[in-house]
MDTraj code that builds the backbone (N, CA, C; nanometers):
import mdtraj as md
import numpy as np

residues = "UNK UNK UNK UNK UNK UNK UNK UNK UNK UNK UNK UNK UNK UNK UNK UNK UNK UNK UNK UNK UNK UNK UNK UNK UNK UNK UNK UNK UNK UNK UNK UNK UNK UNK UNK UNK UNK UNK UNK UNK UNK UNK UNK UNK UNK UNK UNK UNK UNK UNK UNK UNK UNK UNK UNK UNK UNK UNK UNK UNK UNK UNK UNK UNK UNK UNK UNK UNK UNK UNK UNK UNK UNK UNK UNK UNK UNK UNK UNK UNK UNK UNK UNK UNK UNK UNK UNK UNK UNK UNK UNK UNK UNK UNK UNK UNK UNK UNK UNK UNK UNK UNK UNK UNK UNK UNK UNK UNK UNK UNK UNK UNK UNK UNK UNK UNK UNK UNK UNK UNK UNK UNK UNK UNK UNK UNK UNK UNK UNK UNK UNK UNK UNK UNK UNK UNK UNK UNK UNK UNK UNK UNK UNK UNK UNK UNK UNK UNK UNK UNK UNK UNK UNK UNK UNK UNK UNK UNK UNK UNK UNK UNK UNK UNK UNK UNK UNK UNK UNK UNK UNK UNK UNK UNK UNK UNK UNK UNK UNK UNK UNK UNK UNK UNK UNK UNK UNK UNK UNK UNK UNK UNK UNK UNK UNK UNK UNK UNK UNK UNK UNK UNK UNK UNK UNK".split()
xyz = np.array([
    [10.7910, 11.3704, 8.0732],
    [10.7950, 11.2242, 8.0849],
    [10.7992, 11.1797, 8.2304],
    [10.8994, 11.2817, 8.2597],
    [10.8899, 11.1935, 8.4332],
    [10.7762, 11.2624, 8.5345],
    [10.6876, 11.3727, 8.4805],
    [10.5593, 11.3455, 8.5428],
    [10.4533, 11.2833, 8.5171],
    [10.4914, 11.2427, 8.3983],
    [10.3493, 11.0894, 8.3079],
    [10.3804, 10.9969, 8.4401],
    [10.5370, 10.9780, 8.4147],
    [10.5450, 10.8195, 8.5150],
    [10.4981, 10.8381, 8.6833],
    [10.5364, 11.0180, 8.7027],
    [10.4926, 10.9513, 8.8524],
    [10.3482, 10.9512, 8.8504],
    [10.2900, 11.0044, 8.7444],
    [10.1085, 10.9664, 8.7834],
    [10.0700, 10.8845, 8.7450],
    [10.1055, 10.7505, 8.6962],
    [10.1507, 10.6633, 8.6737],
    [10.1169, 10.5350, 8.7664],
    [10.1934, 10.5558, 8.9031],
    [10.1629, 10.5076, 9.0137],
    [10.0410, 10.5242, 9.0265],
    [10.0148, 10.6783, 9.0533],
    [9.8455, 10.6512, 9.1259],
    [9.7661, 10.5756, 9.0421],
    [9.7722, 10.5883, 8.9184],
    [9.7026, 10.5080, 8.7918],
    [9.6961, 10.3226, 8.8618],
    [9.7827, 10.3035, 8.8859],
    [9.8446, 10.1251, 8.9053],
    [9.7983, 10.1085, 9.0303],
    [9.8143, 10.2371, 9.1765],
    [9.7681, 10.1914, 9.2867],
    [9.5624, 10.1964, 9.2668],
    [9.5181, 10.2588, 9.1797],
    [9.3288, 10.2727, 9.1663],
    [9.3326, 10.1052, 9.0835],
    [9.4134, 10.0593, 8.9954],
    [9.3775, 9.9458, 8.9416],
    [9.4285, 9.8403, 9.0422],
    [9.5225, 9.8243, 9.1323],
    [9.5286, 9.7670, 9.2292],
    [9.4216, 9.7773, 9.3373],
    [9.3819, 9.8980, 9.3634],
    [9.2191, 9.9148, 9.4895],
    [9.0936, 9.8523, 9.4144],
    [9.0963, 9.8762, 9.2732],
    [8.9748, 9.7831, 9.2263],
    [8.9538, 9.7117, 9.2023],
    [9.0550, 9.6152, 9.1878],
    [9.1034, 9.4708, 9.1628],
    [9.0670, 9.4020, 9.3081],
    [9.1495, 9.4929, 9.4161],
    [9.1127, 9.3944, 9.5620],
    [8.9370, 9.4124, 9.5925],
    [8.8793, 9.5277, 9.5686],
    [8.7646, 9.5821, 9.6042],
    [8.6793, 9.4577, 9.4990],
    [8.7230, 9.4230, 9.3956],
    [8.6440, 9.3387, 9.2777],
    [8.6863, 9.1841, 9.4073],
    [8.7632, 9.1354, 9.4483],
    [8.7741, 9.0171, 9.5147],
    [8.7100, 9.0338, 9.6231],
    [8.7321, 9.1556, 9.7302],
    [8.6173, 9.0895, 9.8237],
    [8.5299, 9.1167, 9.8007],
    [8.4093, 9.2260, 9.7115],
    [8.2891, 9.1888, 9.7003],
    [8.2202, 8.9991, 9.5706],
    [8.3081, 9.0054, 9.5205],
    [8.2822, 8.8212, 9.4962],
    [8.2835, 8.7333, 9.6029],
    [8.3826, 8.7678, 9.7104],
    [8.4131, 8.6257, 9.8035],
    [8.2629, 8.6816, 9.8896],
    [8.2396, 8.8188, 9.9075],
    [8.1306, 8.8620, 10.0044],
    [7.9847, 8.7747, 9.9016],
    [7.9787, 8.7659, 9.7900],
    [7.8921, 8.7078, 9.7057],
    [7.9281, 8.5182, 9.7406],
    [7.9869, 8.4841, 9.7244],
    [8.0507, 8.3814, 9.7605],
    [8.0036, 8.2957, 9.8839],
    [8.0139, 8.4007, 9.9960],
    [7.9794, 8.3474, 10.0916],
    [7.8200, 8.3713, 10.1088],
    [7.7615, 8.4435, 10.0829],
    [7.5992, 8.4842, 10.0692],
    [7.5804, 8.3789, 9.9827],
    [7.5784, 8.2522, 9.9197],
    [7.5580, 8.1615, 9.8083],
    [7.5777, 8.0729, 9.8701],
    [7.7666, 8.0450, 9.9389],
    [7.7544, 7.9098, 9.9670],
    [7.8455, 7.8325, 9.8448],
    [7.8492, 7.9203, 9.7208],
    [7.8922, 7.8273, 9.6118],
    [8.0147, 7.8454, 9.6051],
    [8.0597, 7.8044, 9.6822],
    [8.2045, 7.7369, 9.6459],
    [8.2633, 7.6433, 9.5601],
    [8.2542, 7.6498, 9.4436],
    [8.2640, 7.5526, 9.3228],
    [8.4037, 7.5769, 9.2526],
    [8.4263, 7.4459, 9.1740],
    [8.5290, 7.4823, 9.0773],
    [8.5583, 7.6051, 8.9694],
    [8.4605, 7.6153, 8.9407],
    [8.4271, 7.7293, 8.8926],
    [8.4747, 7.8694, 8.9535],
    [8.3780, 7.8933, 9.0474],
    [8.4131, 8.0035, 9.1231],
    [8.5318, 7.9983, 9.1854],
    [8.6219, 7.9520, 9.2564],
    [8.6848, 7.9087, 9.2541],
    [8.8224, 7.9671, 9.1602],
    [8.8133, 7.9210, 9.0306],
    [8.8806, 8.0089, 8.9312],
    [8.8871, 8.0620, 8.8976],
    [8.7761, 8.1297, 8.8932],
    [8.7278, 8.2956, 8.9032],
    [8.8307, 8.3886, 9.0011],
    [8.8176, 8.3411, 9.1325],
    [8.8344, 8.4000, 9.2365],
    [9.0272, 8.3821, 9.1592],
    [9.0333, 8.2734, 9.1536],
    [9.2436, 8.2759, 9.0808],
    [9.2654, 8.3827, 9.0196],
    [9.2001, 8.3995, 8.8871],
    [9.1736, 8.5055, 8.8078],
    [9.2120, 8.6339, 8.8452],
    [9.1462, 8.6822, 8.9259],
    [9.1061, 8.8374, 9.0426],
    [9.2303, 8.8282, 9.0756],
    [9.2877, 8.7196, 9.1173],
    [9.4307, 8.7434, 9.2097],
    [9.5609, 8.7187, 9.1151],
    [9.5367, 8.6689, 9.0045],
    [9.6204, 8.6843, 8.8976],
    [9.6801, 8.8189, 8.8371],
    [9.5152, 8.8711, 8.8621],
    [9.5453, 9.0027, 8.7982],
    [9.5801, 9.1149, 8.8663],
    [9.5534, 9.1073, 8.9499],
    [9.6309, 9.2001, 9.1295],
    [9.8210, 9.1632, 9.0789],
    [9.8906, 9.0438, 9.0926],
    [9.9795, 8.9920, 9.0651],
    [10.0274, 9.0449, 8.9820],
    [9.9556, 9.0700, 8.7968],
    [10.0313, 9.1531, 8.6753],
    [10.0307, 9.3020, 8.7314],
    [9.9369, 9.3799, 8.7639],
    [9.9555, 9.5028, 8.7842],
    [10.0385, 9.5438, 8.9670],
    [10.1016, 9.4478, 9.0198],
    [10.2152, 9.4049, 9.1555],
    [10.3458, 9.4416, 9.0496],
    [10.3523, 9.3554, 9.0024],
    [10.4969, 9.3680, 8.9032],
    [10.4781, 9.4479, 8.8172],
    [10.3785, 9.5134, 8.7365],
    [10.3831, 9.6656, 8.6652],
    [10.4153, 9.7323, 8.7445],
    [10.3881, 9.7616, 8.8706],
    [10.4291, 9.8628, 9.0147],
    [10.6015, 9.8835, 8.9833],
    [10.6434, 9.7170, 9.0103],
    [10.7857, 9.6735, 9.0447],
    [10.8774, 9.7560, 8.8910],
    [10.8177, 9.6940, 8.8499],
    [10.8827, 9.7345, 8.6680],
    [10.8946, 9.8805, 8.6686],
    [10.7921, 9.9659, 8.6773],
    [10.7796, 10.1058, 8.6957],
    [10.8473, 10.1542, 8.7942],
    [10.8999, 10.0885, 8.8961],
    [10.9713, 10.1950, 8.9880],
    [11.0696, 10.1645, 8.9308],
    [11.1298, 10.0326, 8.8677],
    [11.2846, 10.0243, 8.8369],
    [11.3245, 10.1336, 8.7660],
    [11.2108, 10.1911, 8.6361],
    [11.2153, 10.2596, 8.5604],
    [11.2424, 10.4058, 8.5995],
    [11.1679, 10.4084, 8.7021],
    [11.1177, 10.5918, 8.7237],
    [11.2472, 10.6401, 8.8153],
    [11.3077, 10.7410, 8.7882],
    [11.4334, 10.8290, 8.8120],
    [11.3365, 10.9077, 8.9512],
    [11.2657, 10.9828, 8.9593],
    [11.2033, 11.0317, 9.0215],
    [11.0825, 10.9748, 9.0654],
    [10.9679, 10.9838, 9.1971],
    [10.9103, 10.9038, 9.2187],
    [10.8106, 10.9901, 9.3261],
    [10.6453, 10.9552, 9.3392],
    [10.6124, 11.0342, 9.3809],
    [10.6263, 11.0355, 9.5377],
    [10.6553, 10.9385, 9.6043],
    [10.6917, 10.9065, 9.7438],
    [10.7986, 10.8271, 9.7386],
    [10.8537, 10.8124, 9.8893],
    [10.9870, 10.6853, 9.8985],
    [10.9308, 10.5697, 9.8228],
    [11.0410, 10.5206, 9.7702],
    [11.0483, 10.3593, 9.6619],
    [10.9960, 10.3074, 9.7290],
    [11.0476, 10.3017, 9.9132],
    [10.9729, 10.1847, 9.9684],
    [10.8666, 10.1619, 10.0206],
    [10.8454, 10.2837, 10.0183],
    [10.6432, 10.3151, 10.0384],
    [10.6226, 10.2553, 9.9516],
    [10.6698, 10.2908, 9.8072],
    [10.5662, 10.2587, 9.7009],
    [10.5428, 10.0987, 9.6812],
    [10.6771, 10.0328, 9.7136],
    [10.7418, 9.9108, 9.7153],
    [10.6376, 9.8590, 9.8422],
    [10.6246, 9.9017, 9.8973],
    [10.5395, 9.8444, 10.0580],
    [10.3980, 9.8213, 10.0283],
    [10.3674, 9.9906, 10.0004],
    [10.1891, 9.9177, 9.9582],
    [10.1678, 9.8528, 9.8261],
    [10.2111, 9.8899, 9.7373],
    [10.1441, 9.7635, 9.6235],
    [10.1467, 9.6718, 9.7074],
    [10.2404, 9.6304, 9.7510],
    [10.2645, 9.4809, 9.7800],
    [10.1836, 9.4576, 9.8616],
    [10.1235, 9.4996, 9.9772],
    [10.0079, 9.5006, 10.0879],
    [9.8729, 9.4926, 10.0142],
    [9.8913, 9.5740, 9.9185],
    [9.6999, 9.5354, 9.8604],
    [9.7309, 9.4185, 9.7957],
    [9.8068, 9.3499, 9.7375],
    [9.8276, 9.2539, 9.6343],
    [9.7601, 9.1330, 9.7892],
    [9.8733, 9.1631, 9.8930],
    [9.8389, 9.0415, 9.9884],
    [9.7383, 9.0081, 10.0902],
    [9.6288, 9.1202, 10.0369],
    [9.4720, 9.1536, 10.0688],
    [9.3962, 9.0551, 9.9544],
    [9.4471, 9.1168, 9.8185],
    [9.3560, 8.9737, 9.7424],
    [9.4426, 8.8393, 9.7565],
    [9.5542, 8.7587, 9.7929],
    [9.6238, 8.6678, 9.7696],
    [9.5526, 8.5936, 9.9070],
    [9.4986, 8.7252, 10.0426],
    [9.4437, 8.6205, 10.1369],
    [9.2891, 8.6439, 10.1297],
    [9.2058, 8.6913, 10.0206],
    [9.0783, 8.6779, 9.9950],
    [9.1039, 8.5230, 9.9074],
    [9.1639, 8.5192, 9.8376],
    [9.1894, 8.3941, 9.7433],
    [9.2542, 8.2677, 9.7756],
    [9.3139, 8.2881, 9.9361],
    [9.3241, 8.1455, 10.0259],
    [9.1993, 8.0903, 10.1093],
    [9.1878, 8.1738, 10.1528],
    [9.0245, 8.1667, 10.2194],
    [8.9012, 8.0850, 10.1240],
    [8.9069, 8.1392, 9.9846],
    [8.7898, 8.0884, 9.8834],
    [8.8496, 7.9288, 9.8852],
    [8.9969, 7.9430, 9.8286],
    [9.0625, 7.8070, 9.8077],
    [8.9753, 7.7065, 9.9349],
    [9.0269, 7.7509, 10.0223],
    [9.0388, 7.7180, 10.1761],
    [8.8578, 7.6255, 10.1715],
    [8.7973, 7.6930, 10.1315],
    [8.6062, 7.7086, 10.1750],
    [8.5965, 7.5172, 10.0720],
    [8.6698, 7.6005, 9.9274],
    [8.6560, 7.4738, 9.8677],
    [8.7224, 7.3230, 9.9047],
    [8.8002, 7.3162, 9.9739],
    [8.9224, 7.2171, 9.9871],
    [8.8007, 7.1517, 10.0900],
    [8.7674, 7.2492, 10.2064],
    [8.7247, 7.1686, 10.3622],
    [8.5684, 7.1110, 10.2924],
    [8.5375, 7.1408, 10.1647],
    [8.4061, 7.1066, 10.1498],
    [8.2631, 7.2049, 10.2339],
    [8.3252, 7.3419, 10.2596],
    [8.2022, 7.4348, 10.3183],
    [8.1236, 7.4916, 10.2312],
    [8.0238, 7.4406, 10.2508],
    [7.9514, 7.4742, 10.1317],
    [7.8158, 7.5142, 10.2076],
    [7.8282, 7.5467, 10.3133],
    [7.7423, 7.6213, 10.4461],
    [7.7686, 7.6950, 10.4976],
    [7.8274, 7.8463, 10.4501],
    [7.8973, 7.9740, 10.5270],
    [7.8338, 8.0085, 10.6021],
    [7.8546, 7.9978, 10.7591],
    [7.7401, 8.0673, 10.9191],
    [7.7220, 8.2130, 10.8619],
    [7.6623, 8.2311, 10.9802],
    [7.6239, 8.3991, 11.0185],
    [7.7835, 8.4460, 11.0531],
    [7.9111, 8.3853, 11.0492],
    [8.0453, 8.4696, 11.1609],
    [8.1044, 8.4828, 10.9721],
    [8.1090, 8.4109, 10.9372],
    [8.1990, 8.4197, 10.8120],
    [8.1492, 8.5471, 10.6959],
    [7.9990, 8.5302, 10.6994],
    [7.9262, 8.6560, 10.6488],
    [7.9238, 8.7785, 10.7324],
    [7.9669, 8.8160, 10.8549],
    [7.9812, 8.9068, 10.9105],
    [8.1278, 8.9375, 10.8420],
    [8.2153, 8.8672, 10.8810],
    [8.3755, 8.8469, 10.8441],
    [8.3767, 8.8658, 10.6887],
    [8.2708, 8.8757, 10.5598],
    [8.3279, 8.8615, 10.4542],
    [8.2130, 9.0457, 10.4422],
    [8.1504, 9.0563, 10.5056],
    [8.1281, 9.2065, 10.5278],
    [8.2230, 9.2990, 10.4904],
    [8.2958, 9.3111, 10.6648],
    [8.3811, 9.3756, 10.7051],
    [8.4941, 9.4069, 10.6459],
    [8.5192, 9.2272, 10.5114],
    [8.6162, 9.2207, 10.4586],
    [8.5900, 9.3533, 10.3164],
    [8.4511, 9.3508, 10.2916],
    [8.4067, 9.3984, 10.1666],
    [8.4341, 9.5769, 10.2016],
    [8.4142, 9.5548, 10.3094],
    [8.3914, 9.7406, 10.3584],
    [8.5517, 9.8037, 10.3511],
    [8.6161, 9.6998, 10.4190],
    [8.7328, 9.7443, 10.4220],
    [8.8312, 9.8049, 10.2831],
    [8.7966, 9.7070, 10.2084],
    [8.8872, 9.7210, 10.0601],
    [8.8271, 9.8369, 10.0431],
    [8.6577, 9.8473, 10.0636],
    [8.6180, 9.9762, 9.9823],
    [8.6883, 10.1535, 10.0269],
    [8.6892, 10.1050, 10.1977],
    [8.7224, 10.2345, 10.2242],
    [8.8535, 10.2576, 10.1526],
    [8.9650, 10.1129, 10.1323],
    [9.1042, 10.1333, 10.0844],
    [9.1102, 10.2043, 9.9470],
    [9.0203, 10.1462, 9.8644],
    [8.9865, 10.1969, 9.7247],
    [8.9641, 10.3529, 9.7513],
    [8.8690, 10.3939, 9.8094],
    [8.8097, 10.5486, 9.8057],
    [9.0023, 10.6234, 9.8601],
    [9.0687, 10.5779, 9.9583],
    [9.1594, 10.6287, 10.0391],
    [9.2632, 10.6709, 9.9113],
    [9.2878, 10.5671, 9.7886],
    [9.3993, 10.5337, 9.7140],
    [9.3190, 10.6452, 9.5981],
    [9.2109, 10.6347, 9.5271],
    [9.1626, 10.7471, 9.4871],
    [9.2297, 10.9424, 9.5218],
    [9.2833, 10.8829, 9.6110],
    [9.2503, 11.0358, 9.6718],
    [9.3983, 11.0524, 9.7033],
    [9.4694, 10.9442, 9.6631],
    [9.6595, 10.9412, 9.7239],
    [9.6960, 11.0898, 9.6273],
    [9.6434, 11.0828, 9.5206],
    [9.7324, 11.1791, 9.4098],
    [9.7574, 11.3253, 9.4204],
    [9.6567, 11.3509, 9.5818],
    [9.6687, 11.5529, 9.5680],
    [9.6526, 11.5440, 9.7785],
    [9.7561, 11.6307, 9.7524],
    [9.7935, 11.6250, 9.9371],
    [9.6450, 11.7338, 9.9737],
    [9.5500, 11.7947, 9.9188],
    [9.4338, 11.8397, 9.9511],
    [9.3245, 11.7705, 10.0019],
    [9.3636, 11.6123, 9.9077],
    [9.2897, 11.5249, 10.0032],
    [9.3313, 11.4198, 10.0901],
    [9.4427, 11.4859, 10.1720],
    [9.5033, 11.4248, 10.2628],
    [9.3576, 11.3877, 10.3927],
    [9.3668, 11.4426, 10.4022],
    [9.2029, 11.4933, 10.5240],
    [9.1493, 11.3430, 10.5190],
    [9.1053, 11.3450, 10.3785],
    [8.9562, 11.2288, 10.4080],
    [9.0800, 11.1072, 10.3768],
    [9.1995, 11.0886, 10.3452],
    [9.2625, 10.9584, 10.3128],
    [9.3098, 10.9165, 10.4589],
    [9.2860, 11.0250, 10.5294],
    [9.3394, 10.9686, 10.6398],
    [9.1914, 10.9055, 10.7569],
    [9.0631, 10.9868, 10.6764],
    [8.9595, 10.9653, 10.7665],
    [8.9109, 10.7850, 10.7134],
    [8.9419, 10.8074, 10.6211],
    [8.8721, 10.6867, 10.5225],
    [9.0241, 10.5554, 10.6228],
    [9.1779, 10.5446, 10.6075],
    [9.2372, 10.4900, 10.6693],
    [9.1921, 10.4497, 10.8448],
    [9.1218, 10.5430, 10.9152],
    [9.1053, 10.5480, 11.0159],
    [8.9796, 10.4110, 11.0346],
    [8.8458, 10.4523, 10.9348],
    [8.8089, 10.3799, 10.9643],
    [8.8206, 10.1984, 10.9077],
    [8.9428, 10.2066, 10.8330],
    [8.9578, 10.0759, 10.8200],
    [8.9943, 10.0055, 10.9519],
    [9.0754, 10.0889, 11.0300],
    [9.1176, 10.0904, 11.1695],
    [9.0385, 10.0334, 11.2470],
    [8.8898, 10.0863, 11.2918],
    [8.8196, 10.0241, 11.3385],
    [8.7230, 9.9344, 11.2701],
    [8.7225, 9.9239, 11.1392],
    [8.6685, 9.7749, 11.0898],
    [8.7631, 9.6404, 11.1212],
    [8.9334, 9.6876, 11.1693],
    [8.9895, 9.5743, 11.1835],
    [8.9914, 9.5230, 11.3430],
    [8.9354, 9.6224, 11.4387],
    [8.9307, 9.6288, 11.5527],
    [8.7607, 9.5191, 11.5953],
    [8.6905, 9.5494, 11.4930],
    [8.5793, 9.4621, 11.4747],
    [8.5979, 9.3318, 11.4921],
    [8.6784, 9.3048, 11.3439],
    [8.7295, 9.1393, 11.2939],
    [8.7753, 9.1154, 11.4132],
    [8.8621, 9.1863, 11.5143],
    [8.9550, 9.0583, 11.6327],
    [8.7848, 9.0844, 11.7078],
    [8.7184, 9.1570, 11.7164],
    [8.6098, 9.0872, 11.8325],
    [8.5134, 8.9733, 11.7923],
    [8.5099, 8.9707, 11.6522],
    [8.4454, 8.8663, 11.5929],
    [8.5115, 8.7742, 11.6077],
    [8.6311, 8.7553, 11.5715],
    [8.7421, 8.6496, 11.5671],
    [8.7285, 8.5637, 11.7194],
    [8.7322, 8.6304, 11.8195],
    [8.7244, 8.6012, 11.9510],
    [8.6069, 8.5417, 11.9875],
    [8.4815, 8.6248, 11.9824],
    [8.3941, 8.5405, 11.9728],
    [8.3398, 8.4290, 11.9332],
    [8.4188, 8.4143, 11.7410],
    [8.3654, 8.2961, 11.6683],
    [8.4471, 8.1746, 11.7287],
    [8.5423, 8.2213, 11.7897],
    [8.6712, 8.0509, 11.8028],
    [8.6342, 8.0163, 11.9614],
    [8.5245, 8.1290, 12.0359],
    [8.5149, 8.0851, 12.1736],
    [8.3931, 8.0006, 12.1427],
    [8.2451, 8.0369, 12.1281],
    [8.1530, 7.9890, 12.0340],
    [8.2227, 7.8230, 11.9389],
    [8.2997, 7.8632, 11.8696],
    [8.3407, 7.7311, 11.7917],
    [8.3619, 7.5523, 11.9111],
    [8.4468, 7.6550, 11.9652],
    [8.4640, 7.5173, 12.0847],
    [8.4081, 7.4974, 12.2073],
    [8.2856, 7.6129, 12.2283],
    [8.1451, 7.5551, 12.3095],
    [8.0504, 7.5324, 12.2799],
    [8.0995, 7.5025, 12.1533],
    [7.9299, 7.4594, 12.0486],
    [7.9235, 7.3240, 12.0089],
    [8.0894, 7.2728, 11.9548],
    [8.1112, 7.1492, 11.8664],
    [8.1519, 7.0643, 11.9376],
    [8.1201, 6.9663, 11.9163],
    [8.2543, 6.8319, 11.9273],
    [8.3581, 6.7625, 11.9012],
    [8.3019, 6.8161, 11.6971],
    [8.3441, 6.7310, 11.6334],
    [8.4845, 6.7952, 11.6015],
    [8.6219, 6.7666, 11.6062],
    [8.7293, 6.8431, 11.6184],
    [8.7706, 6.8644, 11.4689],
    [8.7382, 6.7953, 11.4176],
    [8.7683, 6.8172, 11.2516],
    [8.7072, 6.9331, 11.2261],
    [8.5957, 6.9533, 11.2805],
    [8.4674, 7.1038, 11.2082],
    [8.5690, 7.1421, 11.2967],
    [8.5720, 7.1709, 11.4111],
    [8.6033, 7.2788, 11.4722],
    [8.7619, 7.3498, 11.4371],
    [8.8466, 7.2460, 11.3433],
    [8.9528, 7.3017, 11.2933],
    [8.9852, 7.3992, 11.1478],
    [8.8676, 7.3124, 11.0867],
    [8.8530, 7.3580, 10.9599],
    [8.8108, 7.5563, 10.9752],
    [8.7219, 7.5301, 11.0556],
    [8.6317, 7.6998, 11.0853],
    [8.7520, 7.7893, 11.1643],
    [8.7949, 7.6871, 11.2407],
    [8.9191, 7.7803, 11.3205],
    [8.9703, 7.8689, 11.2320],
    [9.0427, 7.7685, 11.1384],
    [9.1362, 7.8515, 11.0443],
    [9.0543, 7.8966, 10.9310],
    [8.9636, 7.9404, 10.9277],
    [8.8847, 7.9891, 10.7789],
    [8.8572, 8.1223, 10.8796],
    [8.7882, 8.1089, 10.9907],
    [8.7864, 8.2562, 11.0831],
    [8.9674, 8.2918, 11.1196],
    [9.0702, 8.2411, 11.1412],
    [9.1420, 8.3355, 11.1351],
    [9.2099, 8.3852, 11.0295],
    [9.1675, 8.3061, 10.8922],
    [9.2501, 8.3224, 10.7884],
    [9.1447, 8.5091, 10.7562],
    [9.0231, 8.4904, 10.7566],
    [8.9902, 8.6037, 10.7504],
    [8.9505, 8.6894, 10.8312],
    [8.9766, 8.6641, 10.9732],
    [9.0465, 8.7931, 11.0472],
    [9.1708, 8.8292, 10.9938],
    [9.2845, 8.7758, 10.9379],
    [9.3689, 8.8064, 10.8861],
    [9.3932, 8.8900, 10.7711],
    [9.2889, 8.8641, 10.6995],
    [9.2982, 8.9519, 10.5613],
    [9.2566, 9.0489, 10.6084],
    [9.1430, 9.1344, 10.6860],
    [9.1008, 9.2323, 10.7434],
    [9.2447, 9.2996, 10.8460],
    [9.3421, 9.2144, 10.9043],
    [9.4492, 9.2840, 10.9457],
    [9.5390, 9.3141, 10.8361],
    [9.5192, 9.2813, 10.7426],
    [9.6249, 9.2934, 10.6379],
    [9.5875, 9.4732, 10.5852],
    [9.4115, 9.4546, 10.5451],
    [9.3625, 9.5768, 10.5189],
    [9.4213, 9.6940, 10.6003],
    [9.4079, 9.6869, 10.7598],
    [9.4435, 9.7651, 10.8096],
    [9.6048, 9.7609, 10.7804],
    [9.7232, 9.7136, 10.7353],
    [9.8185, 9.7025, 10.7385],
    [9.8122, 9.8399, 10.6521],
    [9.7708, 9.8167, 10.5057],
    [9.7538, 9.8923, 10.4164],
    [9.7177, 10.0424, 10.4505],
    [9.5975, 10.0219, 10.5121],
    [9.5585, 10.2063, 10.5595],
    [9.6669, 10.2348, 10.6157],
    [9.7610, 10.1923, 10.7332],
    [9.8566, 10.2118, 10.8069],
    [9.9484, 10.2364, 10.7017],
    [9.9856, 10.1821, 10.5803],
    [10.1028, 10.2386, 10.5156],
    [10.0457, 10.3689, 10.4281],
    [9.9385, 10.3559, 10.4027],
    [9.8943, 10.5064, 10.3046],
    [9.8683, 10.5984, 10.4467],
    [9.8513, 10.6148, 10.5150],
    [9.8647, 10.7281, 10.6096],
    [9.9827, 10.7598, 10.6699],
    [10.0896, 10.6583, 10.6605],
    [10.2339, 10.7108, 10.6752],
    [10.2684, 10.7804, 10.5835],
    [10.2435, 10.7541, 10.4349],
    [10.2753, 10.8628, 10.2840],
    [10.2279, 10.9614, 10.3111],
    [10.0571, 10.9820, 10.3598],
    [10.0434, 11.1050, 10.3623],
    [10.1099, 11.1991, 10.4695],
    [10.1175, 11.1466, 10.6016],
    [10.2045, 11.2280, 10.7232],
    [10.3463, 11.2741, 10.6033],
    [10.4125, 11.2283, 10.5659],
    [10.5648, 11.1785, 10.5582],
    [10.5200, 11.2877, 10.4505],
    [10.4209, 11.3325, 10.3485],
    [10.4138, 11.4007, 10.2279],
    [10.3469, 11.5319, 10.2774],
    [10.2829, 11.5280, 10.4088],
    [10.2211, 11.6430, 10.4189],
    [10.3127, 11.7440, 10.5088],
])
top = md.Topology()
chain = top.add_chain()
for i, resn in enumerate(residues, 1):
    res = top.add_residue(resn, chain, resSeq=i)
    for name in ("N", "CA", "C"):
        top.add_atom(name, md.element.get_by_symbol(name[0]), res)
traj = md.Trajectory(xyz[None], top)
C-alpha cells in the first residue's frame, strides 16, 4: 500500500505536467488567432480548474502518505509551482480579454512560444522524476528550461524598451507592459519549477 501511494505522486505530478503543457499550448493557439473571446476564455478557467483539483489531490495525498517519495516539502513546493504556471497562463488570457487585445504582436507570440516549450520540457522532466536512472536527462531537460527563461528576460527587455519608443499612447503602452511582464513571469515561474525538480534529483541522487 505504501508503495501504490508513493507512485502515486509521480502519477499526480504527469497529470499536473499535462494539464500545464494542455494550457500553454491553447494560450500559444490563442495568441496565433487573436481570439480572445468569452468562450475561450472559459476554456482557458477550465485548464486551470483542473490543475487546482489535482493541487489538492497532491495536498490530500501527502496528508495521507506515512512514507513519501521525497521531502513533503519538495513535494508540497512543486505541485504548487506547476499549478502557478497554469494560474499565470490563465491571468494573462484573462488579462488579453479585459484590455480588449484582440491583436497579439510578433513579442507576445515569441513569449507564448517560449511559454509552450517550457511546460513541455517540464512535462518530459516530471515523466522521468520516478527512477533516479533518469536523473541525467531531468536535469538536462531542467537546464534547458533555464535558458528558455534567460530568453523571456531578453525579450522582456526588448519588448518594454521598443514599447515606449514606439507609442504614445500611454494606455497601450500600459496594457502591453503588463501582459509582457505578466508573461515573462510565467516563463520565470517555469524555471522556478525546473529549479525545484533538480533540487529532488541532487537531494535523491
Amino acid at each position: 500500500m505504501l508503495i501504490h501511494k508513493e507512485m502515486k505522486f509521480f502519477t499526480l505530478f504527469n497529470q499536473q505536467g499535462d494539464n500545464m503543457l494542455t494550457a500553454a499550448k491553447f494560450f500559444n493557439e490563442l495568441v496565433t488567432t487573436g481570439n480572445f473571446n468569452e468562450d475561450t476564455v472559459a476554456t482557458m478557467h477550465r485548464i486551470e480548474h483542473e490543475g487546482d483539483i489535482i493541487t489538492r489531490e497532491v495536498s490530500v495525498m501527502l496528508n495521507k502518505t506515512f512514507i513519501t517519495p521525497f521531502d513533503r516539502e519538495d513535494i508540497y513546493e512543486l505541485s504548487n509551482a506547476i499549478d502557478n504556471v497554469v494560474d499565470s497562463i490563465n491571468a494573462i488570457t484573462k488579462r488579453m480579454r479585459l484590455y480588449k487585445l484582440t491583436k497579439p504582436d510578433a513579442i507576445l507570440k515569441q513569449f507564448a512560444v517560449l511559454i509552450e516549450q517550457s511546460a513541455l520540457s517540464l512535462g518530459d522532466a516530471l515523466k522521468c522524476l520516478d527512477n533516479a536512472k533518469n536523473y541525467s536527462r531531468v536535469q538536462i531537460y531542467c537546464s534547458d528550461v533555464n535558458r528558455l527563461e534567460n530568453l523571456g528576460d531578453q525579450l522582456r527587455d526588448t519588448a518594454i524598451g521598443d514599447l515606449f519608443d514606439k507609442n504614445t499612447d500611454p494606455i497601450h503602452v500600459l496594457k502591453w507592459k503588463e501582459i509582457y511582464e505578466t508573461a515573462e513571469n510565467t516563463i520565470d515561474i517555469c524555471d522556478y519549477v525546473g529549479k525545484t525538480i533538480y533540487s529532488i534529483t541532487v537531494k535523491q541522487g
